[in-house]
C-alpha positions as CSV (number, residue, x, y, z in Angstrom):
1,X,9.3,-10.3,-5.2
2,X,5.9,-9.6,-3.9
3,X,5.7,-7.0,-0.9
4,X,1.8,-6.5,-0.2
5,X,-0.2,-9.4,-1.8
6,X,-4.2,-9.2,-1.3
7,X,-5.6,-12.8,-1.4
8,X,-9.6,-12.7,-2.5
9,X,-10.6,-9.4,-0.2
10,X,-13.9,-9.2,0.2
11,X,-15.7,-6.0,1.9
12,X,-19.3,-5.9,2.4
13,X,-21.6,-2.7,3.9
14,X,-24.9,-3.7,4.4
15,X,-26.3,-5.0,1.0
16,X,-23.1,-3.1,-0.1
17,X,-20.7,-5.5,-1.7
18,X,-17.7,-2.7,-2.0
19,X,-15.2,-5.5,-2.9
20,X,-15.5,-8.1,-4.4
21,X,-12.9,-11.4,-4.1
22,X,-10.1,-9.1,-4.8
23,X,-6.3,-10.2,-5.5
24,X,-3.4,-8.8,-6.8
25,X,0.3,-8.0,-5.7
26,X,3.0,-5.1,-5.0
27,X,6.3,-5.8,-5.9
28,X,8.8,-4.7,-3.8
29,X,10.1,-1.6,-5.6
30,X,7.2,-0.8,-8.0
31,X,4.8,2.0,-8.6
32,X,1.3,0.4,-9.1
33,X,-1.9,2.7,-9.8
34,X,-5.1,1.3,-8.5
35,X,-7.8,2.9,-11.1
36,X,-11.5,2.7,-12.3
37,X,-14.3,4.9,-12.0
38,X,-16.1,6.5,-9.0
39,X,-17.3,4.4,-7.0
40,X,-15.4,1.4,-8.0
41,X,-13.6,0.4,-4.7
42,X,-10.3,2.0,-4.4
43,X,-10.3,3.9,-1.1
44,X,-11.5,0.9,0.1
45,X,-9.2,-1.5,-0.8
46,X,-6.8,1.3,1.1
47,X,-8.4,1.3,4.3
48,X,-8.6,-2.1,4.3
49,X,-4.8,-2.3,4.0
50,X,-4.2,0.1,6.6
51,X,-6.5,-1.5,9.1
52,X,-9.2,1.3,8.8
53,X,-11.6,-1.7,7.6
54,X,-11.6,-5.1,8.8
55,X,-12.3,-7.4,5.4
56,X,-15.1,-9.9,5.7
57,X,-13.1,-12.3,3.8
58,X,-9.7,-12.9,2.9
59,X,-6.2,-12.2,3.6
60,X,-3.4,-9.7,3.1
61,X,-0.1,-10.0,3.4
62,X,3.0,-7.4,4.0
63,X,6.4,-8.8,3.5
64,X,5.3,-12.3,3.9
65,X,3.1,-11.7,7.0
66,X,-0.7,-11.8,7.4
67,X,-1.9,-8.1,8.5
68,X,-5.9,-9.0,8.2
69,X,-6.4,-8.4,11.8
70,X,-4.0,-5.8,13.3
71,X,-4.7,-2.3,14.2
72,X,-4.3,0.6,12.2
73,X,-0.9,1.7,14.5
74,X,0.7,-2.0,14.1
75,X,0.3,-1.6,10.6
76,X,2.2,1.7,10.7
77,X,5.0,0.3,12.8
78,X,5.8,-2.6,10.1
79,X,6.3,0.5,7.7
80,X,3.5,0.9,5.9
81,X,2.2,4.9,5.4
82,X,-0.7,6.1,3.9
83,X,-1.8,10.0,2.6
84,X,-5.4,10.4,2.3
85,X,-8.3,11.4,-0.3
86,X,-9.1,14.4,1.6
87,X,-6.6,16.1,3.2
88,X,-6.2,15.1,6.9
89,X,-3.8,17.4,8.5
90,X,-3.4,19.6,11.6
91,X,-4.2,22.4,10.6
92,X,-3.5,24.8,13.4
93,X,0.0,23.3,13.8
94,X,3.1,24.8,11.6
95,X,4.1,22.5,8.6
96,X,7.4,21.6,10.9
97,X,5.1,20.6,13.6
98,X,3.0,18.3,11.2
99,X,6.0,16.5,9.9
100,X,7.0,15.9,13.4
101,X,4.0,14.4,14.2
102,X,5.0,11.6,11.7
103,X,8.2,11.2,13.0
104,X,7.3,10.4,16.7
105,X,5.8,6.9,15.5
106,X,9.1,5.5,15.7
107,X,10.6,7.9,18.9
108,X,11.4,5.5,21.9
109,X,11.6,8.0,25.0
110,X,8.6,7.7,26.9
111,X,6.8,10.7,29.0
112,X,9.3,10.9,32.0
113,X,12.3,11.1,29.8
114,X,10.8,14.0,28.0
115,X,9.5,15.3,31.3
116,X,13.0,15.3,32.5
117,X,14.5,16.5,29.4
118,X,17.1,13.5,29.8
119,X,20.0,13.3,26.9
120,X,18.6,10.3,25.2
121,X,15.3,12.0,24.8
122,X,16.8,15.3,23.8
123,X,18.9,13.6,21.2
124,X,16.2,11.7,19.8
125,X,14.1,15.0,19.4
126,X,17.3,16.3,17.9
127,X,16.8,13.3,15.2
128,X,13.3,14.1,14.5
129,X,13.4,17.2,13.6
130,X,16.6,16.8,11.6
131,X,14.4,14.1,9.7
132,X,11.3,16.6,9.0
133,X,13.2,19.3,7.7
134,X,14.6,16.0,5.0
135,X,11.4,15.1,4.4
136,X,10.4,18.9,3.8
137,X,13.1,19.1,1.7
138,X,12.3,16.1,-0.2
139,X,9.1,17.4,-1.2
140,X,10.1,21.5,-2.0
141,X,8.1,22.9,0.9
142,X,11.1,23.6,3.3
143,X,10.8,27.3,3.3
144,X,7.2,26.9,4.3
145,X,8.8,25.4,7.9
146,X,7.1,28.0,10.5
147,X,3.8,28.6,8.1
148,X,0.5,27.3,9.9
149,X,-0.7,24.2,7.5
150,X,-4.4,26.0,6.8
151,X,-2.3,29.0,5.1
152,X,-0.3,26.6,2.8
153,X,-1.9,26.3,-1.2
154,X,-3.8,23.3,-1.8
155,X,-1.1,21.6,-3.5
156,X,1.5,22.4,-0.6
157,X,-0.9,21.0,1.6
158,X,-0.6,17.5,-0.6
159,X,2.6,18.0,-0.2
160,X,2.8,18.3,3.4
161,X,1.3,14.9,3.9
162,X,3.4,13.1,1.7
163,X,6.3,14.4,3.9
164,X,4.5,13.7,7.0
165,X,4.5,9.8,5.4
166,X,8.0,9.6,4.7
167,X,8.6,10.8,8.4
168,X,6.8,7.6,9.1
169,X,10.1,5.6,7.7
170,X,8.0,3.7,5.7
171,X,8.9,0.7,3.3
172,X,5.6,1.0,1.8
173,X,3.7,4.0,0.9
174,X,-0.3,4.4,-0.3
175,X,-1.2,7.9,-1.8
176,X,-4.7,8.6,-2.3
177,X,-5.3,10.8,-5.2
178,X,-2.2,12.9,-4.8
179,X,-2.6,15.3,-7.5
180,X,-6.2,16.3,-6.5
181,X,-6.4,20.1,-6.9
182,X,-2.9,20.4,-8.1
183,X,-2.2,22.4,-11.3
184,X,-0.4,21.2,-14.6
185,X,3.1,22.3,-13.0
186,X,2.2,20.7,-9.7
187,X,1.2,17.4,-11.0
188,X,4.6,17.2,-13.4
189,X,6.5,17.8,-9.8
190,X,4.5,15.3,-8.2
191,X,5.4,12.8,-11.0
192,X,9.0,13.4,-10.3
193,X,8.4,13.0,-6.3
194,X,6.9,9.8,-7.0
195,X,9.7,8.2,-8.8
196,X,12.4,9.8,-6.1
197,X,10.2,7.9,-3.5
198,X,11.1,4.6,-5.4
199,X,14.4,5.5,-5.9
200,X,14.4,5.7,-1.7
201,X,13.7,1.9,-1.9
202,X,10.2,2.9,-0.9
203,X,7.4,0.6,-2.9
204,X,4.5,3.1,-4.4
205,X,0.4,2.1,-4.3
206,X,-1.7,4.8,-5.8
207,X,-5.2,6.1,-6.1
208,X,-5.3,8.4,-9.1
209,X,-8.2,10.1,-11.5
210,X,-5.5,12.0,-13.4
211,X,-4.4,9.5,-16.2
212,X,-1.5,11.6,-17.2
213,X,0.1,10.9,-14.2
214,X,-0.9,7.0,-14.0
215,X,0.7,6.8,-17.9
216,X,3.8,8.4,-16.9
217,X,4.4,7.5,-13.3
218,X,3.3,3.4,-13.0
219,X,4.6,0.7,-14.1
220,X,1.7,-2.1,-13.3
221,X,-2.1,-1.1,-13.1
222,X,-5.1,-2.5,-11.3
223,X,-8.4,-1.7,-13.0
224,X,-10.9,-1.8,-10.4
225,X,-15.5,-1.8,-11.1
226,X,-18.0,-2.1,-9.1
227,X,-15.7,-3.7,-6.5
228,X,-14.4,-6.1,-9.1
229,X,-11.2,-6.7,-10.2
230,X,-11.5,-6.5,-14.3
231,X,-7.9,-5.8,-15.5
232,X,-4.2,-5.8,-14.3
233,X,-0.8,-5.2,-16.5
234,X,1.3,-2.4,-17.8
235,X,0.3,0.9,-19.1
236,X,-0.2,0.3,-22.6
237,X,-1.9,-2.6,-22.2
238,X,-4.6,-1.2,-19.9
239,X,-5.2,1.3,-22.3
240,X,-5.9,-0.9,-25.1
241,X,-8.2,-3.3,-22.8
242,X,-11.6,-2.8,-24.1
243,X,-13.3,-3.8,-20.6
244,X,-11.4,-0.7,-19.3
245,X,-12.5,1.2,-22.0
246,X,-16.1,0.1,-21.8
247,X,-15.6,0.9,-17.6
248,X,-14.7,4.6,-18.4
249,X,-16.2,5.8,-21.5
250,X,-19.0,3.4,-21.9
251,X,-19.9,1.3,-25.3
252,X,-21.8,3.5,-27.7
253,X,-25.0,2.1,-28.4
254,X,-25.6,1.1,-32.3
């Protein structure tokens, strides 16, 4: 059963056209790896998801529901969590303090409650940080609790955002190059994170150049050139596709 399906997405900037009648499905419960060269249109194709980018024509649809035209923070509520390409976090906050932030996206006590530190309000705090140090947990970075986020190691710092996501509550998670400027023993963590994530009920769309990962971690691939759509199925067989070969590697010239 499908849980995101994009229906012909379209996204032109200027003479730009970064995607190109677009259309595949999610299924609910699947890793899928959106792949193809620089340049080819992922990152797109996630910000148009998460509301970033309005598309110029076509449709998506979460769980059955159009989601073309709401904003980035309706998205979110629905349960839909993104990480990002380059690392977006607050930097001058503690790792704790970041996870938090993800968590109050679904906190209910408004300013006077937590002006007058009523008991709902304190109990719901309670919660949240209960749920961050889960999510730090989750991920192998809860001894790094009180650290600022600027002194954690690049891959830490991936971390931290994926655990930020999953304090979102998410049914639906997009991770944007994940494994970017993690090491071999990182990325073979990562790998394992991934899968947990699924096994949370959590359905998996990712941006990935590390091919390694996309081999052992999806089951489904999107191919993705020049804003075009050029192949979709299961590992093995995107390997053997010669138009993703030729997109990649190039056809030796005779």
């Amino acid at each position: 059963m499908s849980l995101l399906r994009l229906q012909h997405l379209t996204k032109r900037f200027g003479g730009l056209l970064a995607v190109d009648d677009v259309s595949f499905d999610v299924d609910k419960g699947s890793i899928v790896g959106l792949i193809g060269p620089n340049g080819a249109g992922k990152t797109t194709v996630f910000n148009l998801i998460t509301g970033n980018y309005r598309p110029d024509r076509g449709d998506i649809f979460f769980d059955d529901r159009s989601i073309r035209k709401m904003p980035t923070h309706r998205i979110v509520s629905l349960g839909i969590a993104r990480t990002f390409q380059t690392i977006r976090l607050f930097q001058k906050l503690t790792v704790m303090e970041n996870v938090l932030a993800g968590c109050h996206c679904r906190m209910k006590a408004g300013v006077i409650a937590g002006m007058l530190r009523l008991p709902f309000q304190k109990k719901e705090e309670a919660a949240a940080v209960a749920d961050a140090m889960a999510e730090m947990e989750f991920v192998g970075i809860e001894r790094h609790g009180e650290q600022l986020a600027e002194n954690l190691s690049y891959g830490n710092q991936r971390l931290l955002e994926i655990a930020r996501a999953l304090a979102t509550r998410p049914r639906f998670i997009i991770l944007d190059e994940p494994a970017g400027g993690m090491n071999d023993v990182e990325t073979e963590k990562l790998i394992g994170i991934i899968r947990k994530i699924r096994d949370r009920g959590i359905t998996v769309l990712l941006i990935e150049h590390d091919m390694s990962l996309v081999m052992k971690a999806c089951e489904q691939l999107v191919v993705l050139e020049n804003g075009v759509k050029i192949a979709q199925g299961g590992p093995a067989q995107i390997q053997a596709d010669p138009r993703v070969i030729e997109a990649y590697l190039g056809i030796e010239e005779e």
